[in-house]
Phi, psi and omega in degrees: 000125177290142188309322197284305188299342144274330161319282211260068094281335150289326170312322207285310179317298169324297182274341152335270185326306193304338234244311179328327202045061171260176179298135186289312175286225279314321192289300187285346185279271226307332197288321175310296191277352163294328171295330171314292192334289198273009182254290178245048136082186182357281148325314185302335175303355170293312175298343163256015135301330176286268182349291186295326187295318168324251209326354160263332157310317190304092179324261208349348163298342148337297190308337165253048161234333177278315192273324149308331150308318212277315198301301172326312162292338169303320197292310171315351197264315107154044175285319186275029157261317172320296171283003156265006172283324128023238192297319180303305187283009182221012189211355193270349193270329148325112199299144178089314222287351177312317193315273203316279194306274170014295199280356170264355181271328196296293179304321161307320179256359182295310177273024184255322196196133182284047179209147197258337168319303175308319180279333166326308204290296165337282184316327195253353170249333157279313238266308221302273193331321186298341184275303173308319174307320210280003194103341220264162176311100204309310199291322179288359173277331182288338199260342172279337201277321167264024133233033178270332168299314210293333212266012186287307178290355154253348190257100185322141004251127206270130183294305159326286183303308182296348200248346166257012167277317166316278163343293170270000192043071163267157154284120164338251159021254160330327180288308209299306175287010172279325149310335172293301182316298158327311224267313208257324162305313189287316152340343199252294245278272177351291196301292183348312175270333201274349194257352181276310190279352177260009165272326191295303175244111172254357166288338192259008198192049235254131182276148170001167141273134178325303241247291219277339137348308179292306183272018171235102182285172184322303183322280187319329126004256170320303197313333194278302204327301167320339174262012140268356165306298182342283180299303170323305169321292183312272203336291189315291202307009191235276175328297199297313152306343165280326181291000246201329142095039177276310154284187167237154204302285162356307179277326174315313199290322195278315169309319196267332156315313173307302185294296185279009139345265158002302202272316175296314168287352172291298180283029191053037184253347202263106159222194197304318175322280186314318209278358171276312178296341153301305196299321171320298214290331193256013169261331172305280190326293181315334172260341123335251185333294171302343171292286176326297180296318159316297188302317186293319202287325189251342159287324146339293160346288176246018148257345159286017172253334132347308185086037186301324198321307205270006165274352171289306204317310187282354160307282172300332213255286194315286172318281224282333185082017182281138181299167175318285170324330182271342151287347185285302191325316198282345152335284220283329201264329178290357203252315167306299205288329150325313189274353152309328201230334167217178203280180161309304195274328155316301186292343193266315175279002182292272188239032143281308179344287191313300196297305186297305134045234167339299175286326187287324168310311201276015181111315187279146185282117178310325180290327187273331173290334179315312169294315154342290216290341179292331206278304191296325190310306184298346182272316201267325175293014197229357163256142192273174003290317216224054179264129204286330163279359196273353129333318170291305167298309205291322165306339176229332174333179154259144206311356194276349209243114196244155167339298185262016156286317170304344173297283184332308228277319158277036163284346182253340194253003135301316209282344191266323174289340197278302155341293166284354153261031190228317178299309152339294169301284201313315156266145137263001170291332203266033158219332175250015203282292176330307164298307182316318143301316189265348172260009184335163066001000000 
């Protein structure tokens, strides 16, 4: 039996297995060491054992127990009811402006904690109900809110880019900012549509009402201002010192973590209670999430050892004839089409061994495909049948709001990720101008 013809009887097994509803690391880790086993015997469990052990050696690793601590503690604080009170009163006399200001409350906490779970959660307990009241179009209410969330897996600091840093063995650091730009254009793109299509249609977005407008004086105004301070504070002491080269990626995660403590304890919010449901909550995540990375990491193992790299390549390059660009193209389609049926993180231990690779053999910089693959990972949670936010809204909607409004309700707001990950690929400076400044020599 040929190496290649064992690579996909392990893929087969794997998704075999997946079918099973056994634990996503259990299914690849057992497949990964049966295979060590049975190819070079007694021994071979040493290559995904070396392999997981690298990867618990990576300090930067700190860095997702921490920062997944931040988004849980963030929930807890109530910096984000200030701030869509905010954003509602200065963005509300505007057709659309409920919308808009959702998706600037959506960036605000996407750069306070790297999980796109958080802003669903936010979003669906402020934005949604102040909108259904205000009038505005469930279904356009449903499409802002998960793809406003979404922008959490691209806008540093992004949990998804550090776990695909891990993977691919990138520098963090460099993903994240390359990630910013992408992250705060497509957020523009959005605000964009919702103010072309609620001027177009102002029934799907209809502002404030006069009277109630009238009765938010200037003062009152300035004073909601303040409640952008909080999130400014976090950013700087977490992002902005690291840009800044006062921390390290680590110590940033820990500043920021520390701060929005702080901040939950500034707004009373902080006893025993809440601080036990972070750390459940955030040991949970964690050991997920590490569980996962270990299996990926020893399923990796062997299949490079395999040589799987160099059986994609004679797939794509050779068999199929495709140009460099047209692997990519054929990346990005494979990761919608993956993302249809699992999560993010599934997809990534799947086919990064492979890809990243690949890609860097075929010429491209490994930091702008990190961005590429964040960008689709937001296309494939917004994609049906089994697209992860879109099960997540539907699970906190309220009952008016049925399943195929939510189907509906992201269709425009794909087609604006497809647009912008169509903008990326072409440039590629809106994702590497940033590392290239701030990594200077």
């Amino acid at each position: 039996m040929n190496y290649e013809l064992i690579a996909l009887l392990m893929f087969t097994s794997m998704m075999l297995l997946l079918l099973t509803g056994r634990h996503f690391f259990l299914t690849i880790g057992a497949v990964a060491a049966i295979a060590a086993v049975a190819l070079w015997g007694r021994g071979g469990q040493e290559m995904p054992f070396k392999s997981a052990l690298t990867l618990m050696e990576w300090y930067p690793l700190l860095t997702l127990p921490l920062f997944i601590y931040m988004g849980h503690m963030f929930s807890k604080s109530g910096i984000a009811d200030d701030l869509y009170r905010m954003f509602h009163v200065w963005s509300g006399s505007l057709k659309g402006g409920l919308a808009m200001g959702t998706i600037g409350l959506m960036a605000a906490i996407a750069a306070m904690n790297g999980l796109s779970v958080a802003g669903m959660a936010i979003g669906a307990t402020l934005a949604l109900p102040e909108m259904l009241k205000r009038k505005y179009d469930k279904v356009m209410i449903t499409g802002v809110i998960q793809a406003g969330s979404s922008l959490g897996i691209m806008i540093p600091p992004s949990v998804v880019l550090v776990l695909y840093g891990m993977i691919a063995r990138q520098p963090i650091g460099q993903l994240w900012m390359a990630g910013a730009l992408p992250g705060f254009m497509m957020a523009g793109m959005f605000i964009l549509y919702i103010f072309i299509r609620c001027r177009l249609q102002p029934h799907l977005g209809p502002p404030l009402p006069e009277e109630e407008r009238r009765m938010i004086t200037w003062g009152e105004k300035f004073r909601l201002l303040r409640a952008g301070i909080v999130p400014i504070v976090i950013i700087f002491s977490m992002t902005g010192l690291f840009l800044m080269g006062i921390t390290s990626l680590v110590e940033c995660s820990a500043v920021g973590a520390t701060a929005t403590t702080l901040a939950a304890l500034f707004k009373r919010r902080l006893n025993w209670q809440v601080m036990n449901e972070v750390i459940d909550g955030t040991l949970k995540i964690s050991c997920m999430f590490m569980w996962v990375v270990l299996a990926a990491m020893a399923f990796g193992a062997v299949f490079d050892g395999l040589g799987a790299v160099h059986a994609i390549e004679g797939l794509f390059i050779t068999r199929w004839g495709l140009s460099p660009w047209g692997v990519i193209i054929m990346m990005q389609i494979s990761y919608i089409l993956m993302g249809m049926f699992m999560d993010d993180t599934a997809m990534l231990i799947i086919v990064a061994p492979l890809y990243v690779p690949l890609v860097i053999e075929l010429g491209f910089n490994p930091i702008w495909y990190g961005v590429l693959y964040t960008i689709t990972c937001q296309i494939a949670y917004l994609t049906p049948p089994f697209g992860y936010n879109l099960f997540l809204m539907k699970g906190m909607a309220p009952p008016e709001i049925k399943l195929g409004d939510i189907y509906r309700s992201i269709i425009p707001f794909v087609l604006v990720m497809i647009v912008a990950l169509a903008v990326v690929m072409l440039f590629p400076q809106i994702a590497l101008w940033l590392p290239e400044v701030y990594f200077a020599d």
